[in-house]
N, C-alpha and C positions, 0 to 999 in steps of 0.2 A: 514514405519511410525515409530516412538517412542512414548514409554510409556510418558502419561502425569499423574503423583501423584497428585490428585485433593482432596481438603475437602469442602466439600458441605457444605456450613453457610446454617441453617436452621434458623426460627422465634420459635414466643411464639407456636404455632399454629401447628411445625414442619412441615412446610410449605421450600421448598429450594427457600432461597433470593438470595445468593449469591455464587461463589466458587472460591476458594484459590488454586493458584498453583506455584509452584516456579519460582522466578523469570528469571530464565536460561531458563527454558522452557516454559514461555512469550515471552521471545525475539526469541525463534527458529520458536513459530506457528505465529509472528508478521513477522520474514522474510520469511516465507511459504507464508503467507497471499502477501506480496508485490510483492515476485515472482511470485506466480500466474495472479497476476493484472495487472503486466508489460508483460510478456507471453501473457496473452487478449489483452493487448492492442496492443503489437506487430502483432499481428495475424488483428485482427480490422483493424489496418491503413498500411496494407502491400501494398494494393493498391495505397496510395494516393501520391498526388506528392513529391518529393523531391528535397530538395534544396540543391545547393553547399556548400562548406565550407567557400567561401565567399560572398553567401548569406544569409547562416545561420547565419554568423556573423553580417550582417547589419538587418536583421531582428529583431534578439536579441538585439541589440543598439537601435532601434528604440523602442524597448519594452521598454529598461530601459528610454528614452527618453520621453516617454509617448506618441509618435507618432501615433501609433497604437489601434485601437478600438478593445476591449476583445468580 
């Protein structure tokens, strides 16, 4: 893992609303976050069918087409 440099916004109350971190190390725990969520989802739809390369490609057409029901 890496250091994340956090400051804690507190209120009138000293209460913690908010926290501030740089924004380098937003974007590194934002593609943790997606990698992880792609990894799950890999893993989730490992079993389900798959299509060729040229029915991925008419399927995808048909999406942009509006042919297909979401």
């Amino acid at each position: 893992m890496f250091e994340i440099h956090k400051r804690i916004v507190i209120d009138e109350n000293q209460k913690p609303v908010a926290v501030q971190i740089p924004f380098d190390e937003f974007q590194r725990i934002e593609e943790v976050i997606e990698n992880f969520g792609l990894a799950k989802l890999m893993v989730e739809t490992e079993g389900d069918e798959r299509l060729s390369g040229d029915a991925t490609k008419d399927f995808y057409e048909s999406l942009k087409a509006g042919d297909v029901a979401g």
